[in-house]
PyMOL Python script that loads the backbone (N, CA, C, O; Angstrom):
from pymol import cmd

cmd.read_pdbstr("""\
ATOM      1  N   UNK A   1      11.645 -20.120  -9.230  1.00  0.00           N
ATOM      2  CA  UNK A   1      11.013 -19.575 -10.418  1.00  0.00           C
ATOM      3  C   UNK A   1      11.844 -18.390 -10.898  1.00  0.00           C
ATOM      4  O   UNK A   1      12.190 -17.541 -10.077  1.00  0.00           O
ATOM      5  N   UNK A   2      12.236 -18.268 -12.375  1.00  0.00           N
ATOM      6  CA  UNK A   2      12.647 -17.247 -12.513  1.00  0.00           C
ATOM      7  C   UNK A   2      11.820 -15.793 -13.036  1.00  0.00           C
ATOM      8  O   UNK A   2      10.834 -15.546 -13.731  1.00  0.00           O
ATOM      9  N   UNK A   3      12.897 -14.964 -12.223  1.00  0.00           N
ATOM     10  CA  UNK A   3      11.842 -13.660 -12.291  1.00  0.00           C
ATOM     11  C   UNK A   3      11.465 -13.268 -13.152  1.00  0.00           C
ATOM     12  O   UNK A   3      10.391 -12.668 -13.193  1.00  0.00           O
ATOM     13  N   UNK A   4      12.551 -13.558 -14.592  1.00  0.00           N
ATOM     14  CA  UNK A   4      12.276 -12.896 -15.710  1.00  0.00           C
ATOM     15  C   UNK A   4      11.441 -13.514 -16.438  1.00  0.00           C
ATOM     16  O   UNK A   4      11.335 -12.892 -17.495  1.00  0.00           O
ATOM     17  N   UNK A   5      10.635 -14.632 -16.423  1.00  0.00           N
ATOM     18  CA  UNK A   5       9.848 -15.610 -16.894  1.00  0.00           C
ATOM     19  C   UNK A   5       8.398 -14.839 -16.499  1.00  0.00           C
ATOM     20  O   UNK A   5       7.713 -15.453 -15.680  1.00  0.00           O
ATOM     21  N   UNK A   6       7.793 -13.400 -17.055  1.00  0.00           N
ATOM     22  CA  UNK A   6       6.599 -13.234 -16.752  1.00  0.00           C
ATOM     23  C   UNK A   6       5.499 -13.997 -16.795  1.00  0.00           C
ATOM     24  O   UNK A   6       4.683 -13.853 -15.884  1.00  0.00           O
ATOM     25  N   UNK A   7       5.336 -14.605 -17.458  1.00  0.00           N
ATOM     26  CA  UNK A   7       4.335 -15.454 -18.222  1.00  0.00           C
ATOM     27  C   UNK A   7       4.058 -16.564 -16.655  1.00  0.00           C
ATOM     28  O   UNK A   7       3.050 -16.725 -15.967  1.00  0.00           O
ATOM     29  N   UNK A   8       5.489 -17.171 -16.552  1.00  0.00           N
ATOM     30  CA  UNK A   8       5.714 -18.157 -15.086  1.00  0.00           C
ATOM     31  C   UNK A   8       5.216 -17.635 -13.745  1.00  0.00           C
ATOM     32  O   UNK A   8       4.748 -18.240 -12.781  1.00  0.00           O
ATOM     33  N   UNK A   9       5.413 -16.536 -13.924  1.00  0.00           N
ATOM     34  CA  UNK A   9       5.409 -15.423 -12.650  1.00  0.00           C
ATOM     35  C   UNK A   9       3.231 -15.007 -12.392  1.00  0.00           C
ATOM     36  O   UNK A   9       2.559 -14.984 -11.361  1.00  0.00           O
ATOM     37  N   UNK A  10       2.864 -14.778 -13.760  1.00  0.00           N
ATOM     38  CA  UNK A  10       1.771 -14.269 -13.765  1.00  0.00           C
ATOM     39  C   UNK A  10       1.000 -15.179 -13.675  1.00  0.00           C
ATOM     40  O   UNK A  10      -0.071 -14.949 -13.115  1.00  0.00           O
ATOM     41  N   UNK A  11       1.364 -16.975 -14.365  1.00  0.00           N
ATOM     42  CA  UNK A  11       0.684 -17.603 -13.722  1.00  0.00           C
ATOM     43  C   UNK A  11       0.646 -18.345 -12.646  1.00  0.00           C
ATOM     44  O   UNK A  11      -0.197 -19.205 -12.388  1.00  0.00           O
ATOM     45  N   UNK A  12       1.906 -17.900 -11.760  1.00  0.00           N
ATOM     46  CA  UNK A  12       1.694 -18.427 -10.420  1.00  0.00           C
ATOM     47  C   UNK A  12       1.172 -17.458  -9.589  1.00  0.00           C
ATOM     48  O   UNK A  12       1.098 -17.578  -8.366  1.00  0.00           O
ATOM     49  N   UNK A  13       0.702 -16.216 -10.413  1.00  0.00           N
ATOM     50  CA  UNK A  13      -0.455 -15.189  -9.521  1.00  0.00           C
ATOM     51  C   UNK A  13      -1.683 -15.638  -9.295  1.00  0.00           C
ATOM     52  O   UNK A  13      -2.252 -15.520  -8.210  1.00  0.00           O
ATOM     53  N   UNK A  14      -2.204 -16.219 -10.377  1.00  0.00           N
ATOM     54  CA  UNK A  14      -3.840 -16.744 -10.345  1.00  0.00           C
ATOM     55  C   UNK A  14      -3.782 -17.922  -9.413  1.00  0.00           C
ATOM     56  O   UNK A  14      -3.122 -18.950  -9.562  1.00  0.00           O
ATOM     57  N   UNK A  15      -4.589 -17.593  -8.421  1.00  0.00           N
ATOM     58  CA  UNK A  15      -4.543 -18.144  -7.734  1.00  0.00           C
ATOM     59  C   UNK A  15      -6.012 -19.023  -6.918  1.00  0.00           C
ATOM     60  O   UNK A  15      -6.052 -19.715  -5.901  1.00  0.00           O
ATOM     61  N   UNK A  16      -7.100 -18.608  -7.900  1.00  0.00           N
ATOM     62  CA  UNK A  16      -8.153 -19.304  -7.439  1.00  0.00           C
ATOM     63  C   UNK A  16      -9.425 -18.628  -6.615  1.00  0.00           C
ATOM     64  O   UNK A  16     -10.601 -18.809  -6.929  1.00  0.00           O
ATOM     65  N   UNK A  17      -9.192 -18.211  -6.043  1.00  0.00           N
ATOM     66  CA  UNK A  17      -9.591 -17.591  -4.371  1.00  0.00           C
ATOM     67  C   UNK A  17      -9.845 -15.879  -5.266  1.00  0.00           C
ATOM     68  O   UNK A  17      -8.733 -15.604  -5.716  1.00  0.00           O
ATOM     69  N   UNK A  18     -10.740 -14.857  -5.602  1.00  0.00           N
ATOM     70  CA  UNK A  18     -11.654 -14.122  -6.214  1.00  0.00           C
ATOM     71  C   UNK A  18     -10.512 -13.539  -5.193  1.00  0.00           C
ATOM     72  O   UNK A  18      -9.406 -13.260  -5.655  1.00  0.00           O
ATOM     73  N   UNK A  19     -10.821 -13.339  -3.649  1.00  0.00           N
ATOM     74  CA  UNK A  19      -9.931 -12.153  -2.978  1.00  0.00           C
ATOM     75  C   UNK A  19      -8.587 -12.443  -3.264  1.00  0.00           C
ATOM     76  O   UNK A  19      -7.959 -11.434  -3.587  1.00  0.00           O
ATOM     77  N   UNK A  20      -8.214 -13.038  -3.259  1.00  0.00           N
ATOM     78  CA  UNK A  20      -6.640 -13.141  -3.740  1.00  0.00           C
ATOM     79  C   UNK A  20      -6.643 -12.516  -5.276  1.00  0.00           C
ATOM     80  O   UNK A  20      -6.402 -11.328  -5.487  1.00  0.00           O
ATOM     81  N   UNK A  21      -6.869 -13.228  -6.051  1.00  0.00           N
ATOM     82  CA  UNK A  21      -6.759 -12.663  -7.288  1.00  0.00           C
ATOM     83  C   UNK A  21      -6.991 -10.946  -7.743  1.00  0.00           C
ATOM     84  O   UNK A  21      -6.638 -10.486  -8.829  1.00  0.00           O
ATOM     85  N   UNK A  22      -7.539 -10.303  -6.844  1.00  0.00           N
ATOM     86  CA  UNK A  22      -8.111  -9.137  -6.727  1.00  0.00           C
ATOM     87  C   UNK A  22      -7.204  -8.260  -6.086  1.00  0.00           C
ATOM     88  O   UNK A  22      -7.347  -7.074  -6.384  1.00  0.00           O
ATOM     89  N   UNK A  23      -6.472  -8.487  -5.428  1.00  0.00           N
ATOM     90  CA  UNK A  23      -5.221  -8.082  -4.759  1.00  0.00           C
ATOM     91  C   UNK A  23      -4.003  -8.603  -5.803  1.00  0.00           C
ATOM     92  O   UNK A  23      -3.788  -7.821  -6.729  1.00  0.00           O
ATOM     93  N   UNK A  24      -3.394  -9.504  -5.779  1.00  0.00           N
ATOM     94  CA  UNK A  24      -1.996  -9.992  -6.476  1.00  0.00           C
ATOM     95  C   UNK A  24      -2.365  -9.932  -7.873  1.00  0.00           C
ATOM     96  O   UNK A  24      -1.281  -9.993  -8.452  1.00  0.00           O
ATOM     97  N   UNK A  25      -3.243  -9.850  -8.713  1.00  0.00           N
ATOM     98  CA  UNK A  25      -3.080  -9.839  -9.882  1.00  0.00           C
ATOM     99  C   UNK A  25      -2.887  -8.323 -10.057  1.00  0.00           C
ATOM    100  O   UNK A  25      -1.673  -8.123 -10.096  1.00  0.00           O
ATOM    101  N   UNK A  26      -3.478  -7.324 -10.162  1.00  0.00           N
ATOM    102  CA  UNK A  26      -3.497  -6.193 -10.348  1.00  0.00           C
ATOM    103  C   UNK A  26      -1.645  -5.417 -10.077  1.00  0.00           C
ATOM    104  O   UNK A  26      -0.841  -4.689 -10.659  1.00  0.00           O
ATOM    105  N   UNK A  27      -1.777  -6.112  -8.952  1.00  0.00           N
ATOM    106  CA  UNK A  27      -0.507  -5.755  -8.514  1.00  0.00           C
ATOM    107  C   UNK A  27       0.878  -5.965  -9.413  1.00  0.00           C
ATOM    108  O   UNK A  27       1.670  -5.078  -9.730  1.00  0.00           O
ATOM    109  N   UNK A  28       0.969  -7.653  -9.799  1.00  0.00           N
ATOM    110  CA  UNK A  28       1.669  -7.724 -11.204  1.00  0.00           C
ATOM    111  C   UNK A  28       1.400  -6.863 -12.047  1.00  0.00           C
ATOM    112  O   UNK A  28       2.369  -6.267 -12.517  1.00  0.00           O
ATOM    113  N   UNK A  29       0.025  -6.486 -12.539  1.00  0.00           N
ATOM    114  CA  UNK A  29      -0.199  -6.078 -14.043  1.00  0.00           C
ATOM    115  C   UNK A  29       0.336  -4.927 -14.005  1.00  0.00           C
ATOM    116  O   UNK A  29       1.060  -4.619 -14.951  1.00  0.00           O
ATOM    117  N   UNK A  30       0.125  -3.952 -12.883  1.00  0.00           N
ATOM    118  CA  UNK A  30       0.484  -2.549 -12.843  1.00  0.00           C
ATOM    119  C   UNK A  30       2.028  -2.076 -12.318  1.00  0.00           C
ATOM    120  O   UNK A  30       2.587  -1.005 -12.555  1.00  0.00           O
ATOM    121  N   UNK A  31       2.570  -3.307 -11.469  1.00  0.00           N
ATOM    122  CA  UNK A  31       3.721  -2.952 -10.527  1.00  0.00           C
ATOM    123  C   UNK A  31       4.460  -3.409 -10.863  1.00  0.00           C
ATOM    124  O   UNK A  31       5.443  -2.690 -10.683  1.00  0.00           O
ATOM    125  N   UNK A  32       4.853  -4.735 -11.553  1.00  0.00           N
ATOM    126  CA  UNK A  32       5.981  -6.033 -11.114  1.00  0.00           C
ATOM    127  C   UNK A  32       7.000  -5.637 -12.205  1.00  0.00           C
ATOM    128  O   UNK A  32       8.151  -5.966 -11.917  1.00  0.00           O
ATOM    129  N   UNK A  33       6.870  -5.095 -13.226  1.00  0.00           N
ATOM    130  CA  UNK A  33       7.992  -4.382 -14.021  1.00  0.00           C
ATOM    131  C   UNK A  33       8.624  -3.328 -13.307  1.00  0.00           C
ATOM    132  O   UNK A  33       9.855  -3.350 -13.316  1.00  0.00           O
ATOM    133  N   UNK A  34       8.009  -2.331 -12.636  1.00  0.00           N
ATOM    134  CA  UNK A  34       8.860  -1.668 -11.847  1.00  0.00           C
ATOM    135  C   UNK A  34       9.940  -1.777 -10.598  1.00  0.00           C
ATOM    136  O   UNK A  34      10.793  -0.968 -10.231  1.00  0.00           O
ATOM    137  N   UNK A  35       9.583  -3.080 -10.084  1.00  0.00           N
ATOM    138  CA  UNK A  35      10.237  -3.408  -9.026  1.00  0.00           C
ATOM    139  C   UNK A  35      11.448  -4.323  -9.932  1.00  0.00           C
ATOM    140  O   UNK A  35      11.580  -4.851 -11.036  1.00  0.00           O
ATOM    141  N   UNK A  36      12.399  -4.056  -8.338  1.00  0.00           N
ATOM    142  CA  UNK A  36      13.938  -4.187  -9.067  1.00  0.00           C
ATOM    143  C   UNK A  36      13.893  -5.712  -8.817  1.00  0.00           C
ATOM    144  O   UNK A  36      12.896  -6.274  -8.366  1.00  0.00           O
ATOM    145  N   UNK A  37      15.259  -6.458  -9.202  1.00  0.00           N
ATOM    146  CA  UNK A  37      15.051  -7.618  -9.348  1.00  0.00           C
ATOM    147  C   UNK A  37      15.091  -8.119  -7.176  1.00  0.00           C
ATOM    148  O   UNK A  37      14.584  -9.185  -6.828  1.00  0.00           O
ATOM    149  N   UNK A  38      15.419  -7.634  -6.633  1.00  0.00           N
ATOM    150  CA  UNK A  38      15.134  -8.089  -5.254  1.00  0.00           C
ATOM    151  C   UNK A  38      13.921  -8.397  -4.699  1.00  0.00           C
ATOM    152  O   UNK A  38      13.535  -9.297  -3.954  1.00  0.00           O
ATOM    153  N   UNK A  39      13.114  -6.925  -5.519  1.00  0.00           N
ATOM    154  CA  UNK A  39      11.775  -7.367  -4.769  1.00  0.00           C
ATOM    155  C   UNK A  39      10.637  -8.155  -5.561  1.00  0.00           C
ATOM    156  O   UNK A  39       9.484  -8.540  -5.368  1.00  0.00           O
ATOM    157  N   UNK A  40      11.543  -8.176  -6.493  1.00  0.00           N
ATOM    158  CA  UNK A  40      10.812  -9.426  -7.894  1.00  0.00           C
ATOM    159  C   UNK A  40      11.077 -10.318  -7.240  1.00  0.00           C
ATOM    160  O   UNK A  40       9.944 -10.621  -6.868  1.00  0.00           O
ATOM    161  N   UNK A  41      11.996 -11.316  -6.584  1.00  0.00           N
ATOM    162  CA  UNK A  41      12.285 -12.456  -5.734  1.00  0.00           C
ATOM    163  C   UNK A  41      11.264 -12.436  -4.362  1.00  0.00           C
ATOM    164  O   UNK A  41      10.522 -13.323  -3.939  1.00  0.00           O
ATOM    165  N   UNK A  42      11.477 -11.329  -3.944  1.00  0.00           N
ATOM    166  CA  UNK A  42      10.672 -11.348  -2.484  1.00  0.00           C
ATOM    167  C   UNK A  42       9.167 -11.468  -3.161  1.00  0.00           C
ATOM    168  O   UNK A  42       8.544 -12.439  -2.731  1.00  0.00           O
ATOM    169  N   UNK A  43       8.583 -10.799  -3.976  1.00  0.00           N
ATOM    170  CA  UNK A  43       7.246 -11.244  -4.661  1.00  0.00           C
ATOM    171  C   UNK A  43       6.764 -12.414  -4.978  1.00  0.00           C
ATOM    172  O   UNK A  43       5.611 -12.748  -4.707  1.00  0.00           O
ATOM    173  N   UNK A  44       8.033 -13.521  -5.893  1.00  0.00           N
ATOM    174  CA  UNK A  44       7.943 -14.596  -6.365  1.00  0.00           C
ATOM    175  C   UNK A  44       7.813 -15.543  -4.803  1.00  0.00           C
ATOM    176  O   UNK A  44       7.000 -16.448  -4.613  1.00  0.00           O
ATOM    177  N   UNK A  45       8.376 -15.272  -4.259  1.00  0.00           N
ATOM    178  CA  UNK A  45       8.614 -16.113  -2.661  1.00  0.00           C
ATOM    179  C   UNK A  45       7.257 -15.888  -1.837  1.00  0.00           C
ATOM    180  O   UNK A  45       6.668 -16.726  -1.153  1.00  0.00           O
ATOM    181  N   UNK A  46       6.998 -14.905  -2.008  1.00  0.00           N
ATOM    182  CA  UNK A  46       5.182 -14.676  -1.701  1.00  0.00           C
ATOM    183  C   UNK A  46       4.567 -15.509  -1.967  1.00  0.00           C
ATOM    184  O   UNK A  46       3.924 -16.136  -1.125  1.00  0.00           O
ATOM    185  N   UNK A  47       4.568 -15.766  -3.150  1.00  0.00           N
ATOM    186  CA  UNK A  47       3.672 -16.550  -4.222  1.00  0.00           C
ATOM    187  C   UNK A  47       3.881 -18.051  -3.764  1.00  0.00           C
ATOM    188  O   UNK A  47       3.011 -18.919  -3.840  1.00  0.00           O
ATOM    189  N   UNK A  48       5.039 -18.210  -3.325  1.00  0.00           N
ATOM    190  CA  UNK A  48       5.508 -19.612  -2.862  1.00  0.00           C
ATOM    191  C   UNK A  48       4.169 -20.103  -1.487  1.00  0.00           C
ATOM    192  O   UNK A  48       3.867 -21.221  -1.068  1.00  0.00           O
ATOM    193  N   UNK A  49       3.631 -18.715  -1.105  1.00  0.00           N
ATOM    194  CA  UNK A  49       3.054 -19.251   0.296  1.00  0.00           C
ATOM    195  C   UNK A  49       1.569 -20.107  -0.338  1.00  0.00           C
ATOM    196  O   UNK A  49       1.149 -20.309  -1.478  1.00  0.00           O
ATOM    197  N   UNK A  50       0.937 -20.558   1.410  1.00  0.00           N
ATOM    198  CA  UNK A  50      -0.151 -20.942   1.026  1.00  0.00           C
ATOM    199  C   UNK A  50      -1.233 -20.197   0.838  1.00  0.00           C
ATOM    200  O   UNK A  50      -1.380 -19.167   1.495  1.00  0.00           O
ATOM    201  N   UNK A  51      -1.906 -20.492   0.164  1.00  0.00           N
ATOM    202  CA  UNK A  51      -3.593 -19.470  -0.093  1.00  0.00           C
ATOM    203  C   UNK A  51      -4.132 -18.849   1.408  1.00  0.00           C
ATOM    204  O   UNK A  51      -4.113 -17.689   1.818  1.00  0.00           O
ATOM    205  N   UNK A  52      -4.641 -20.155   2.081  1.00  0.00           N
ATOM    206  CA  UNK A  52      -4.685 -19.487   3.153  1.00  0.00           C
ATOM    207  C   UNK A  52      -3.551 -18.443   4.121  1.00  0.00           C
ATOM    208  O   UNK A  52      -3.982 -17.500   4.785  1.00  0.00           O
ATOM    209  N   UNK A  53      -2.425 -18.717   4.074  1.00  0.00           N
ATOM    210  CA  UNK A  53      -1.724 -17.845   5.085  1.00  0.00           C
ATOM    211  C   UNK A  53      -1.376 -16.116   3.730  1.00  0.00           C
ATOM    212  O   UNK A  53      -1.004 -15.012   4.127  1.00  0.00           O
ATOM    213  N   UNK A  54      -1.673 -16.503   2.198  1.00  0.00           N
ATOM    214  CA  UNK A  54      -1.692 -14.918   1.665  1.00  0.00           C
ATOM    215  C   UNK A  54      -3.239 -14.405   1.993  1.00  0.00           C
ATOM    216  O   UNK A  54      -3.081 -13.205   2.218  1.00  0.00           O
ATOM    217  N   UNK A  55      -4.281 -14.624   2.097  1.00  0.00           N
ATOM    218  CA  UNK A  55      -5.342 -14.493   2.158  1.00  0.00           C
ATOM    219  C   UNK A  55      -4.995 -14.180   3.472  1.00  0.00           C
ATOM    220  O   UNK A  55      -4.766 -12.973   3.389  1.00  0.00           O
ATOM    221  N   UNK A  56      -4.803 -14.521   4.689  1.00  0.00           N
ATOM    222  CA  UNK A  56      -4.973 -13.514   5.509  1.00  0.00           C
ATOM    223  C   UNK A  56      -4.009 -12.516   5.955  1.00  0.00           C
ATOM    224  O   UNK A  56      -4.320 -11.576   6.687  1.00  0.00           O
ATOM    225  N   UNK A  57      -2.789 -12.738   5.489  1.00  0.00           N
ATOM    226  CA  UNK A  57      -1.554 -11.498   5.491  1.00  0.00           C
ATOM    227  C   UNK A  57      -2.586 -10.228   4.530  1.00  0.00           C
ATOM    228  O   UNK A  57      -2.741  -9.090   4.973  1.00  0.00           O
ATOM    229  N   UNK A  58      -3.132 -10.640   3.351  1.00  0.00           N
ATOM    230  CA  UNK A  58      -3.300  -9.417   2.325  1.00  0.00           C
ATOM    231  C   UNK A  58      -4.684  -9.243   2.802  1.00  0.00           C
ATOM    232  O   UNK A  58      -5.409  -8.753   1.937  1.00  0.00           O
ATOM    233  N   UNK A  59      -5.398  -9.558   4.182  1.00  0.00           N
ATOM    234  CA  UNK A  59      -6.721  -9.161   4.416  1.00  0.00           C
ATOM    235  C   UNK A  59      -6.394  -8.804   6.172  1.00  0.00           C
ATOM    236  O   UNK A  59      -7.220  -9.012   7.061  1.00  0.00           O
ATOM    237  N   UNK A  60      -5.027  -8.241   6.386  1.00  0.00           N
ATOM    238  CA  UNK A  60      -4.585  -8.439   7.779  1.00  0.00           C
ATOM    239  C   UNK A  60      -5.309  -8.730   8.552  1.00  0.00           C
ATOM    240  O   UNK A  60      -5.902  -8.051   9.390  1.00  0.00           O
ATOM    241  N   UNK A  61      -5.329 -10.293   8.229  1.00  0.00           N
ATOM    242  CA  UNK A  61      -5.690 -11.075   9.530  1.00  0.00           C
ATOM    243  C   UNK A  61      -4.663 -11.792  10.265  1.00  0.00           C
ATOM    244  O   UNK A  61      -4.881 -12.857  10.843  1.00  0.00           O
ATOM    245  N   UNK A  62      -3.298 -11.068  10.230  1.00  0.00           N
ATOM    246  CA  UNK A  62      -1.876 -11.439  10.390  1.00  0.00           C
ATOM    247  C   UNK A  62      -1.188 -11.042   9.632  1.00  0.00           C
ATOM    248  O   UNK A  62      -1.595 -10.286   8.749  1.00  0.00           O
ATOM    249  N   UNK A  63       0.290 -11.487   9.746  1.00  0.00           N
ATOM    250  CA  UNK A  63       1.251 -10.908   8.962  1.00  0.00           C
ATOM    251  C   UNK A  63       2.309 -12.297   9.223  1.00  0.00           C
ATOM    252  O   UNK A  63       2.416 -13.219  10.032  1.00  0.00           O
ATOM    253  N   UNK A  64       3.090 -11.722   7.818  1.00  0.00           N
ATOM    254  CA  UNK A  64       4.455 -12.996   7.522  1.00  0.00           C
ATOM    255  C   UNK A  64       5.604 -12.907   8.746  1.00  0.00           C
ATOM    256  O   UNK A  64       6.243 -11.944   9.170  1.00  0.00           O
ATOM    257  N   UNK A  65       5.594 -14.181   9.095  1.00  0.00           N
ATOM    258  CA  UNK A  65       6.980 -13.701  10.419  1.00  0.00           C
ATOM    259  C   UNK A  65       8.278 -13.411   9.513  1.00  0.00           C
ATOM    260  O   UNK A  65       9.033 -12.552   9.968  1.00  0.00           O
ATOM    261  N   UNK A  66       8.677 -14.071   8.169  1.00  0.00           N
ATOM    262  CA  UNK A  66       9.201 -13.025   7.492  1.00  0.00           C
ATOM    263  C   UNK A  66       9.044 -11.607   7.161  1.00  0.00           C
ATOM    264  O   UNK A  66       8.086 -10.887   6.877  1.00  0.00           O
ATOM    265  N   UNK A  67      10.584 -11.411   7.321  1.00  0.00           N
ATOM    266  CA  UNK A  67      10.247  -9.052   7.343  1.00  0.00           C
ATOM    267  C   UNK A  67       9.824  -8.742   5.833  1.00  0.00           C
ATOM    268  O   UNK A  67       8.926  -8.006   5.423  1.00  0.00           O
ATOM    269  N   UNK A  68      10.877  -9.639   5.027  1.00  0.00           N
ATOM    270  CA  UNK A  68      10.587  -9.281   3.490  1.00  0.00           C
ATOM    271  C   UNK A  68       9.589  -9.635   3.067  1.00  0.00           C
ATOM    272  O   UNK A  68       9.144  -8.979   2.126  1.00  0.00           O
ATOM    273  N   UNK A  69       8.784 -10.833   3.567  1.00  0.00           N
ATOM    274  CA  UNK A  69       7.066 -11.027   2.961  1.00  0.00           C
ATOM    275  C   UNK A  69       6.468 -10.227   3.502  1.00  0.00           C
ATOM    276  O   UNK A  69       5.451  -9.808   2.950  1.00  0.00           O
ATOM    277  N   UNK A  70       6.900  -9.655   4.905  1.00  0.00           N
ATOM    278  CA  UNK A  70       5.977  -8.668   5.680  1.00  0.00           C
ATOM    279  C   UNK A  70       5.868  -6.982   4.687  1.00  0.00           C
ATOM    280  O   UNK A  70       4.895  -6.258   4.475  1.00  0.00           O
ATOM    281  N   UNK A  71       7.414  -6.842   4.244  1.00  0.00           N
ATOM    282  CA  UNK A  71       7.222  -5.899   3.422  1.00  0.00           C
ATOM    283  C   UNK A  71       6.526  -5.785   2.125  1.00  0.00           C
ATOM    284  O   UNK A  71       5.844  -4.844   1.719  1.00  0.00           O
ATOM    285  N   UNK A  72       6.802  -6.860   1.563  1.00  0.00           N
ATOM    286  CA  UNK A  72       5.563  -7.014   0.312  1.00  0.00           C
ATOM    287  C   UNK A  72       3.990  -7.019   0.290  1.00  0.00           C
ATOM    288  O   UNK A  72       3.015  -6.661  -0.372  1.00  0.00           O
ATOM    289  N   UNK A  73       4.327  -7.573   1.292  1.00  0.00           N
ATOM    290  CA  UNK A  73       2.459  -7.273   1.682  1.00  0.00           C
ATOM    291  C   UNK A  73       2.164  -6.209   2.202  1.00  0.00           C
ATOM    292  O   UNK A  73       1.052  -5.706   2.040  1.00  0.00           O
ATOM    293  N   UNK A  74       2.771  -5.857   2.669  1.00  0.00           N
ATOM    294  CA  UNK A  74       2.715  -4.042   2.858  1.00  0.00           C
ATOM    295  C   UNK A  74       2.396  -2.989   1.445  1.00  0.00           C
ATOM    296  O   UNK A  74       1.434  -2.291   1.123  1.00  0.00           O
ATOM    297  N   UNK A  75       3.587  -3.252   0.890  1.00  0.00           N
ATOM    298  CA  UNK A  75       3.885  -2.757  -0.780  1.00  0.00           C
ATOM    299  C   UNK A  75       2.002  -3.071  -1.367  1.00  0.00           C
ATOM    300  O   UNK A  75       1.028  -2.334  -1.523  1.00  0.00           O
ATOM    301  N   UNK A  76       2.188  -4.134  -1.489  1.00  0.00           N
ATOM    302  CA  UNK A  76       0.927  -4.505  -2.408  1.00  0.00           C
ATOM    303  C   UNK A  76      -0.225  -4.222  -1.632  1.00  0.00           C
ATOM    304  O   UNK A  76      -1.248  -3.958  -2.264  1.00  0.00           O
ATOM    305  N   UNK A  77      -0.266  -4.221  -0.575  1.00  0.00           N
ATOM    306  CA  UNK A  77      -1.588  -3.117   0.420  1.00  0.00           C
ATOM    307  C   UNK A  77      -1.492  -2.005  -0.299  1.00  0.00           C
ATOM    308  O   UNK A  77      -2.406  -1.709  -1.068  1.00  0.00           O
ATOM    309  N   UNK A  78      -0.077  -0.999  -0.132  1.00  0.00           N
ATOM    310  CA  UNK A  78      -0.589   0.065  -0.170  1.00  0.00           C
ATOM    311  C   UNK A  78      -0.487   0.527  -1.914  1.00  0.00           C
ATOM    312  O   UNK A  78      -0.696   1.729  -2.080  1.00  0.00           O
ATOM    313  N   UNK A  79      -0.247  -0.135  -2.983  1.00  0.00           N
ATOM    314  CA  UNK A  79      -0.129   0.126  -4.152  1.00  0.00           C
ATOM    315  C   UNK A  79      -1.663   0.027  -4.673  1.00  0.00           C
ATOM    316  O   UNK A  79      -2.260   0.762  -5.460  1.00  0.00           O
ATOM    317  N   UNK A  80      -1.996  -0.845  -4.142  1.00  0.00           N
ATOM    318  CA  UNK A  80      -3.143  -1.255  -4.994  1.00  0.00           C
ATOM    319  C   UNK A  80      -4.320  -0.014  -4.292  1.00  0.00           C
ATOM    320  O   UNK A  80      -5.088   0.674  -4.964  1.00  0.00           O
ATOM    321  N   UNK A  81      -4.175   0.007  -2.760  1.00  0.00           N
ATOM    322  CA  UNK A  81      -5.265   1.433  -2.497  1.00  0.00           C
ATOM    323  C   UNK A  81      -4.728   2.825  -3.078  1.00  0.00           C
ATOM    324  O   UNK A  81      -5.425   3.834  -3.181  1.00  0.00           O
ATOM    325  N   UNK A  82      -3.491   2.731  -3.411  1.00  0.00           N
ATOM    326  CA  UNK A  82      -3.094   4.166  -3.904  1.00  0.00           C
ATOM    327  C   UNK A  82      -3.911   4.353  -5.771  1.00  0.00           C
ATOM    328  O   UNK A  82      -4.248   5.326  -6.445  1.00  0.00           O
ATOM    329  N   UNK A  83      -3.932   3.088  -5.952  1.00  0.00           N
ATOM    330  CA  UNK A  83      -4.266   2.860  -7.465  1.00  0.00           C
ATOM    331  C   UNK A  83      -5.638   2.971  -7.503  1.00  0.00           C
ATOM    332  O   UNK A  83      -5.816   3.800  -8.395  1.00  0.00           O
ATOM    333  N   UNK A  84      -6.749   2.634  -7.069  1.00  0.00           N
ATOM    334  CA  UNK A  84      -8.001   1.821  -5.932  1.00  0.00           C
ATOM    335  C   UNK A  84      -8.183   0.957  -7.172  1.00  0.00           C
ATOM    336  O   UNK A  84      -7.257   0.649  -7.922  1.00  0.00           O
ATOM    337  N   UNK A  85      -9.390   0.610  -7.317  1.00  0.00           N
ATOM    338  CA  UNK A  85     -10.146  -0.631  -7.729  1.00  0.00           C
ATOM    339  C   UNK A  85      -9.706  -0.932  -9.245  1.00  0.00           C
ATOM    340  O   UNK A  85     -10.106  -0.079 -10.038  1.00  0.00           O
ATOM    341  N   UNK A  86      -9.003  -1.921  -9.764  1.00  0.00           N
ATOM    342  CA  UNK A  86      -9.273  -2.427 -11.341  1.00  0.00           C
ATOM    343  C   UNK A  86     -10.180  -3.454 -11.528  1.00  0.00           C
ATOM    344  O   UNK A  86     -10.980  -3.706 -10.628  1.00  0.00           O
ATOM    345  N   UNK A  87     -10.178  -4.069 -12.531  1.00  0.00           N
ATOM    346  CA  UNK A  87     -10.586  -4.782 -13.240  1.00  0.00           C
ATOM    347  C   UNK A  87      -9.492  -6.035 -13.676  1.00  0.00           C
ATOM    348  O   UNK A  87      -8.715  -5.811 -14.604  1.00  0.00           O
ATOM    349  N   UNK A  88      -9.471  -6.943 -13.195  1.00  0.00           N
ATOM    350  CA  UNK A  88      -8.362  -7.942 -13.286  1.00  0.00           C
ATOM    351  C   UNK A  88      -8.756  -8.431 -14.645  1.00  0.00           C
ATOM    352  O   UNK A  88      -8.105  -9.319 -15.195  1.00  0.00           O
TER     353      UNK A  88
END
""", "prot")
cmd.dss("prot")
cmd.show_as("cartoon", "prot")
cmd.util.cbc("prot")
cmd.orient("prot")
């Protein structure tokens, strides 16, 4: 997927699942322009996973044995509590 394709990007955020969407959307709306194009890839590659295995990385009920998904889910943990609650 390309990164620069927001539109592509935002709708492979919605993702169905109320807790997911509540986490990764916000996160695009407020973050994903700021991040450089590396961690725009490591984001998009997130997105590649399954519902269930982001649902429990972004509710640590585990973590990615990848370091760079491990770091994004980190990122988007702690962005979204630094931000706290929106409105998707």
């Amino acid at each position: 997927m390309d990164i620069n394709n927001k539109a592509r990007v935002q709708w492979a955020c919605r993702r169905g699942m109320r807790e997911l969407d509540i986490s990764i959307m916000p996160f695009f709306r407020f973050e994903y322009d700021s991040l450089n194009d590396t961690d725009k890839q490591v984001f998009v590659r997130l997105l590649e996973s399954d519902d269930p295995d982001l649902f429990n990385w972004l509710m640590n009920h585990g973590e990615p044995a990848d370091p760079e998904l491990k770091r994004m889910v980190a990122m988007i943990q702690q962005r979204n509590q630094q931000r706290g609650p929106v409105a998707y």
